[in-house]
Every structure is written in C-alpha cells, then in structure tokens.
C-alpha positions as CSV (number, residue, x, y, z in Angstrom):
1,X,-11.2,-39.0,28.6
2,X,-14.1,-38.9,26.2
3,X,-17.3,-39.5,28.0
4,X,-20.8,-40.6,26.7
5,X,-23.0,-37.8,25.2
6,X,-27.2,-38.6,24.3
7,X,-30.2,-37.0,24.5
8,X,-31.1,-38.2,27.9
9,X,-30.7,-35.3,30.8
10,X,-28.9,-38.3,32.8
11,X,-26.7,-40.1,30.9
12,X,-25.7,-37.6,28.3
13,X,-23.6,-36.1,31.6
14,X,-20.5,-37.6,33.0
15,X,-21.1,-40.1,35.6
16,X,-18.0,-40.6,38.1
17,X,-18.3,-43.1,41.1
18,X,-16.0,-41.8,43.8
19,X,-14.8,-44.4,46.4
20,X,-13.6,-44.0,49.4
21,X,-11.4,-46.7,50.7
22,X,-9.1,-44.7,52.8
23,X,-10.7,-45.4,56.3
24,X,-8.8,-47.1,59.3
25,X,-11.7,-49.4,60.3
26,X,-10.6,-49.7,63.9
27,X,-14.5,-50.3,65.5
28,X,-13.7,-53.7,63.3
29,X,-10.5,-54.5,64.7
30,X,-7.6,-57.0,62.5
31,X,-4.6,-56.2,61.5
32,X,-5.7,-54.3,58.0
33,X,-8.6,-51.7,57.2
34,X,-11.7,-53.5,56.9
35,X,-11.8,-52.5,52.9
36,X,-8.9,-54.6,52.4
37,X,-10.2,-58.0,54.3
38,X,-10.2,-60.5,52.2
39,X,-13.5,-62.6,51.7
40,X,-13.3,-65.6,49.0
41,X,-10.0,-65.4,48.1
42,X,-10.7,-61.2,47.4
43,X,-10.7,-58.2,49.5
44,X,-13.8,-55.8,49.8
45,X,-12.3,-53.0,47.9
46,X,-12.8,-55.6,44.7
47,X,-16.1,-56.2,45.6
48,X,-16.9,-52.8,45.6
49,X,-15.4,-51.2,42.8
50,X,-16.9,-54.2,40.6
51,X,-20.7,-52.6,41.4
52,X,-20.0,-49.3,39.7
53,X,-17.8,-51.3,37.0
54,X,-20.8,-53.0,35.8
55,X,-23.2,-50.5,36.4
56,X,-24.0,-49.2,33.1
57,X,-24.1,-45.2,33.2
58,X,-21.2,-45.3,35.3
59,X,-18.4,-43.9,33.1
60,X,-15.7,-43.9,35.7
61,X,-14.5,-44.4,39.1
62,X,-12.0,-42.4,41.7
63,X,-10.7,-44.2,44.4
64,X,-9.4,-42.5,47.5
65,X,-7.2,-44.7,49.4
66,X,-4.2,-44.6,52.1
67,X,-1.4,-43.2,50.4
68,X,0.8,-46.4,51.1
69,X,-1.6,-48.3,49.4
70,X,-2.0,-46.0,46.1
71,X,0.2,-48.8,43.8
72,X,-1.7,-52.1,45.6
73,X,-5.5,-50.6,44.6
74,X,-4.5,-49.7,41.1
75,X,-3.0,-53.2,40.6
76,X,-6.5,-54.5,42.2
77,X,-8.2,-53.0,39.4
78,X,-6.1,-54.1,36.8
79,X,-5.9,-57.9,38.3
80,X,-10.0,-57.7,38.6
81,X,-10.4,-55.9,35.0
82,X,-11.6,-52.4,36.6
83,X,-11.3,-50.5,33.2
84,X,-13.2,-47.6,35.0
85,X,-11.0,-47.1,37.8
86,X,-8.8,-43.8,36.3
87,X,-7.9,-42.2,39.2
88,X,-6.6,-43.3,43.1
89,X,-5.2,-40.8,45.3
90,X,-4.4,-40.5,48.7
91,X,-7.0,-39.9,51.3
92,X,-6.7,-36.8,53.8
93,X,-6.9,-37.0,57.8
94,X,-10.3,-37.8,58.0
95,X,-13.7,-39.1,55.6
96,X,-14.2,-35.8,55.2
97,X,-10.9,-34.5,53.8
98,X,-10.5,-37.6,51.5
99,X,-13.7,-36.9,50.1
100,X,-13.1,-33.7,48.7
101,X,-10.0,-35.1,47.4
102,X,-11.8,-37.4,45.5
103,X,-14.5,-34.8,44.5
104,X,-11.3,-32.7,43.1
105,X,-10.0,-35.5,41.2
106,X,-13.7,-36.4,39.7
107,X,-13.7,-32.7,39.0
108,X,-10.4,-33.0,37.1
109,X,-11.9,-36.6,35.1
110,X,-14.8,-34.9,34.0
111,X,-14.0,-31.7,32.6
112,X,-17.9,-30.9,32.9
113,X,-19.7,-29.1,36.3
114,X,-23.1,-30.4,35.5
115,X,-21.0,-33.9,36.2
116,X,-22.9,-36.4,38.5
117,X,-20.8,-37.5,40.7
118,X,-21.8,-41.4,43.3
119,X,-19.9,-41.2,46.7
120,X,-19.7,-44.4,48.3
121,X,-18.3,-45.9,51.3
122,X,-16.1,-49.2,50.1
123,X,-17.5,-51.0,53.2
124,X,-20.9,-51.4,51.4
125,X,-19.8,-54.0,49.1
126,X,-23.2,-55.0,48.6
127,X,-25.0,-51.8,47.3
128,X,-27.7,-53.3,44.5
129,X,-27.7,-51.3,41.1
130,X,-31.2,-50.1,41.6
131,X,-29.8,-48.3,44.2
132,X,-26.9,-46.5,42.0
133,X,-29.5,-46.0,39.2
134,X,-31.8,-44.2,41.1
135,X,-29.2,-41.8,42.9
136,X,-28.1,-41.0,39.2
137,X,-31.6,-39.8,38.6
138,X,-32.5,-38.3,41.8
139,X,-28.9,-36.1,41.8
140,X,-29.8,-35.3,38.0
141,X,-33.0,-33.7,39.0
142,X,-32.2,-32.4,42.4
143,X,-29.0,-31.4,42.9
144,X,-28.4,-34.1,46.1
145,X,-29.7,-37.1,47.2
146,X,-29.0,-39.6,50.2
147,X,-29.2,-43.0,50.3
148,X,-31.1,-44.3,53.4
149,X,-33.8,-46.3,55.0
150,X,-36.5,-45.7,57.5
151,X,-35.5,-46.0,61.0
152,X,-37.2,-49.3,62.9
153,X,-36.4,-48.8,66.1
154,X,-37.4,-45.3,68.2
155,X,-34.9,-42.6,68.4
156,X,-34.1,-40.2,71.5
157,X,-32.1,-36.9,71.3
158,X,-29.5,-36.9,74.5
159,X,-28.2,-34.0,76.1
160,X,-25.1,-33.5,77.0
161,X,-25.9,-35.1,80.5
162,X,-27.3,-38.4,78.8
163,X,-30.8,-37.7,79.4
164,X,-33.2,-37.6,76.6
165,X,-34.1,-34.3,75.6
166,X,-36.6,-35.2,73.0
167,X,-38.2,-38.2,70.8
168,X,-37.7,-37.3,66.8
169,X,-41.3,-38.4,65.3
170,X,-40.1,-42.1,63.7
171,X,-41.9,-41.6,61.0
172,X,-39.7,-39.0,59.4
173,X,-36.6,-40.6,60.9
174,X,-34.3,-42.1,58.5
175,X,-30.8,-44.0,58.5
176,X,-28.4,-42.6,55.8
177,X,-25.7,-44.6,53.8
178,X,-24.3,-44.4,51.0
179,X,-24.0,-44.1,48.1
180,X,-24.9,-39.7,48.6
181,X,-25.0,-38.1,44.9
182,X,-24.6,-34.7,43.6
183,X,-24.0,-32.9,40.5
184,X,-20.6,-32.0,40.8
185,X,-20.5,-28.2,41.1
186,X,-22.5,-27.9,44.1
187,X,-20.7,-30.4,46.3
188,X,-17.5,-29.2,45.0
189,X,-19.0,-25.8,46.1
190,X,-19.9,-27.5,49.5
191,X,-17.0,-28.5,50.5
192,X,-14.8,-25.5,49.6
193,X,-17.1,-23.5,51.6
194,X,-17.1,-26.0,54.9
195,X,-13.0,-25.9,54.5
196,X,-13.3,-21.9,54.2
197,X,-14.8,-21.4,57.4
198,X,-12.7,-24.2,59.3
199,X,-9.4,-22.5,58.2
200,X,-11.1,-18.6,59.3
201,X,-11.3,-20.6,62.8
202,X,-14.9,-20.2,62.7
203,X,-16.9,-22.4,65.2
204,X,-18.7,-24.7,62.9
205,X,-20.8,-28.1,63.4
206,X,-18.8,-31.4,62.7
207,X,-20.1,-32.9,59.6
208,X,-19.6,-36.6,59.6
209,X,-21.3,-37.1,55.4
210,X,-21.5,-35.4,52.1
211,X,-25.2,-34.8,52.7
212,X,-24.7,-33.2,55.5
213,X,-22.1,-30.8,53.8
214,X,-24.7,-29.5,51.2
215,X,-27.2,-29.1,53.9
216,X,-24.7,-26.6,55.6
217,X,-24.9,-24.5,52.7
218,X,-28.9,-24.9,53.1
219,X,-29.2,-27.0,50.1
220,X,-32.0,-29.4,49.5
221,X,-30.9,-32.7,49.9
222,X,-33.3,-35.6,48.4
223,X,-33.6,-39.3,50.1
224,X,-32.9,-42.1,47.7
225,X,-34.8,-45.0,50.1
226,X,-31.9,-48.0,50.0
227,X,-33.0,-51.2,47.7
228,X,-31.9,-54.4,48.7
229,X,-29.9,-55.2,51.6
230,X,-26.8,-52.0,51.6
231,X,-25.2,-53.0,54.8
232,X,-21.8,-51.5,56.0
233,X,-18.7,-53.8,57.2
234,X,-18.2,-51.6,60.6
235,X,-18.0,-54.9,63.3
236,X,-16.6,-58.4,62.8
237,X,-20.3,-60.0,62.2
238,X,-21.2,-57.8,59.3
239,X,-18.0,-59.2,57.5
240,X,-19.0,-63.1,58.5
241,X,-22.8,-62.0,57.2
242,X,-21.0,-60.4,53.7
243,X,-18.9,-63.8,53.9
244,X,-21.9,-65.9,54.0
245,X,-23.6,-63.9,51.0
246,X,-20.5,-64.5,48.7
247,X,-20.8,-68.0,49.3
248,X,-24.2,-68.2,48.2
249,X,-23.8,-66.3,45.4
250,X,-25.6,-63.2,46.9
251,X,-22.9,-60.8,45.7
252,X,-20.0,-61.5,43.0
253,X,-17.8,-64.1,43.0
254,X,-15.2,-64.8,44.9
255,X,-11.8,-65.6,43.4
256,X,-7.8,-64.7,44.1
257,X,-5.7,-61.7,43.7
C-alpha cells in the first residue's frame, strides 16, 4: 500500500495500529470474549478499531483475532467503514504469540523497518487520541514507549510464601496499559529473540507485554503517562461503566451491526 511520506521524522514513516482482539476474556465471564460484547447495539472490537480509524497519523490497522472469527471482524470493519483495517489474522496460543503475529503482518503492510507500529489491547475501547499521538512521538524518538499511570495505592513484592518481601518506592511505581509502541524493527527483533530462546528450552522469565519483551533484550523502554480515562474491560462492572459512557456520549456512538 502506498503510505504517507513528509518532512516530519513522525509522520513521514508508516504508522500501523496492531489490535489484538484474540483474547478469551474468561476473568469477565458470558458466553463470548469480552471484545465481542455488544454495548449500544455494537461490540467493543467496533469501538476500538474506530479510535485508530480516526486518528490522523494512523495509516493502518492489523487486527489479530480467533481464527473462527477472521470473516466476522473483516465484515465489522466493512459494516463500520474501517478503511484502515488491511489485515486480520489469527491469533496464536497466548497474547504473546498473537502479538508477534500481528507485528509480522505490520511488518509485511509496511514494507519500511523504521515503521512505528501502536499495540493495543481491544478491551480499551476508550483510549483518547492524545494518548495514540503521543506514543507515535515517544516510539519515534525512543525506540519504545508504554502507556501507563502512576500507581495510587502502595505496592508489596510477595515471596513465594505470601509474605511481603519488599515495598517498591510508590513514587516510581507505575500501572502499564496499552497502547505500548515501537519502531518496528526492534520489537520485531524482540520477539524473534524471546521465541529463540523458548524453542532452545532455555529457562526464561514469563513476559506477560510487549514492553516487557524489549526490556528482555535490555532496551530502554519510555512511559507514555495515560490521558484521559484508558480503562480495560477485564470484570463485568468495567463493561456496565463503558456502557454508561456510550450513553452519554463519552465515547462514539452506538449503533447496529
């Protein structure tokens, strides 16, 4: 595809918004994944994939999805006039795996390693474009950034006994979301090397985010503090709370598929 070129370092680079919608969301219970609730007459998934349509310097989106549901989320984004959506492909046996098959297929979009490429959870439907802009600038200059707030409440480090062990200073405490940028060759480069040393057999930590990937090649990794209010559908109350947004007009509209 032909992408935008300029003279600014950001958005005369491809921009691809990979998203992951491939989760079973069992912590919030139902009889679907919590991406394909509906709220308003829409499911989540819509909701989500219309932030990065409408964001301006995103040029295109992956989405990573069960592969039964590959034909239902490109219909989605035809029915809900996704023009950026390009690519969905199935997701792998875990976040991990279906994020580097979503970093491979933005990889294959954008034709360009200096790519940025947006990762971000499709159970945040409520990300604000400040947010998306500033991860685009932050990965730009940086390499990596996190999105994330600071932590409120105190936070204890158990051992494996469930006693504390220590008390992280607060201060530099912080809870990451997403969306978690990068330019695209060194998280590509991130995960090939985590999935090397998993298929040697070699004992290696479990990495639950992209972040946390580039960190294990001892990458820096910048913190993009979270604007407005980036919550994640995990338990039935957070979709009642998104519910109650859409009705007020706090996120898009709602409407039928």
């Amino acid at each position: 595809m032909s992408f935008k070129q300029g003279t600014d370092p950001v958005t005369a680079r491809p921009v691809i918004a990979v998203i992951l919608a491939a989760g079973s969301g069992r912590r919030m219970g139902g009889r679907q994944p919590k991406q394909f609730a509906r709220v308003a007459g829409r499911t989540v998934l819509s909701y989500t994939l219309e932030k990065f349509q409408t964001q301006p310097e995103v040029d295109a989106i992956v989405a990573v999805c069960p592969e039964a549901r590959l034909e239902e989320v490109r219909r989605l984004g035809e029915h809900h006039g996704i023009t950026k959506l390009k690519i969905v492909c199935a997701g792998g046996n875990d976040r991990r795996e279906s994020s580097f098959r979503g970093v491979k297929a933005a990889a294959e979009l954008a034709g360009d390693p200096d790519a940025i490429v947006l990762i971000h959870d499709a159970a945040r439907p409520n990300v604000d474009g400040s947010t998306i802009s500033n991860n685009i600038r932050l990965a730009a200059g940086c390499g990596a950034c996190v999105t994330a707030t600071p932590a409120v409440d105190t936070v204890v480090i158990a051992d494996e006994a469930g006693f504390v062990s220590r008390q992280p200073d607060r201060r530099r405490v912080w809870n990451v979301q997403t969306p978690q940028s990068f330019i695209l060759s060194l998280i590509l480069r991130a995960h090939e090397a985590y999935e090397q040393r998993l298929r040697a057999g070699d004992n290696v930590p479990h990495i639950t985010d992209d972040g946390g990937l580039v960190r294990f090649l001892e990458e820096p990794v910048a913190i993009c503090a979270a604007g407005g209010d980036n919550f994640k559908l995990t338990v039935p109350d957070d979709l009642r709370r998104f519910r109650a947004l859409v009705r007020k007009g706090g996120s898009q509209r709602g409407g039928s598929e």
